[in-house]
C-alpha positions as CSV (number, residue, x, y, z in Angstrom):
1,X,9.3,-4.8,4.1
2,X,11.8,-2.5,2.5
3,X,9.2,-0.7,0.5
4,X,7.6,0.3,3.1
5,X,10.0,2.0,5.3
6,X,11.4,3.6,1.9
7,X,7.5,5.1,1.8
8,X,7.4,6.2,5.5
9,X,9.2,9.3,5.3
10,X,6.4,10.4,2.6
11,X,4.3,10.6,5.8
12,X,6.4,14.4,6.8
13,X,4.9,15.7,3.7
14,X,0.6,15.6,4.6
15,X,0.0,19.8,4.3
16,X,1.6,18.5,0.0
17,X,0.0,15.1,-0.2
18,X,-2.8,16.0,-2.0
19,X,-1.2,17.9,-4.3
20,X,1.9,15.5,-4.9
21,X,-0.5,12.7,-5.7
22,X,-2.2,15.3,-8.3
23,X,1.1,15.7,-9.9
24,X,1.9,12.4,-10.0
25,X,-0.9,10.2,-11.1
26,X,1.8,7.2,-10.5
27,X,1.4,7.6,-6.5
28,X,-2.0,6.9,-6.7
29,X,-1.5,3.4,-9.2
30,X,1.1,2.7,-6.5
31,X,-0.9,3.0,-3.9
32,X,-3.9,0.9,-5.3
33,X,-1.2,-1.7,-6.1
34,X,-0.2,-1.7,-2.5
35,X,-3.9,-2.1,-1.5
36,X,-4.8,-5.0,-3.9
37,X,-1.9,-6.7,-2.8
38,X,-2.3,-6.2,0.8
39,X,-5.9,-7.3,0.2
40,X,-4.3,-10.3,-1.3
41,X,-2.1,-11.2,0.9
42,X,-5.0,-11.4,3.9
43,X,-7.1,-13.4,1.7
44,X,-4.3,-16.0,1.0
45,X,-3.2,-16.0,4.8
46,X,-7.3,-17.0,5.4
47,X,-7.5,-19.5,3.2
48,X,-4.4,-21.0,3.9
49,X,-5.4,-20.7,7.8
50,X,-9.2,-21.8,6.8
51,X,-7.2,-25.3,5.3
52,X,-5.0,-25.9,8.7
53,X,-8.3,-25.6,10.7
């Protein structure tokens, strides 16, 4: 939960977003991180709900 309210405030910043994450290649890796563990996450909370079903 931290993480993501330390990443909110990056949200002020959308005219430079584009160019940030050009920058820094490391935004992008951090934010396909984020999405494979989100995607994760959902498929765990399925399965786990498929097995108490």
């Amino acid at each position: 939960m931290s993480e993501a309210f330390q990443t909110e405030p990056d949200d002020n910043y959308d005219d430079g977003d584009e160019k940030f994450s050009e920058i820094n290649p490391d935004v992008k890796i951090q934010e396909k991180r984020r999405l494979k563990i989100g995607i994760g996450v959902v498929l765990v909370l399925i399965i786990l709900l498929s097995f108490m079903l």
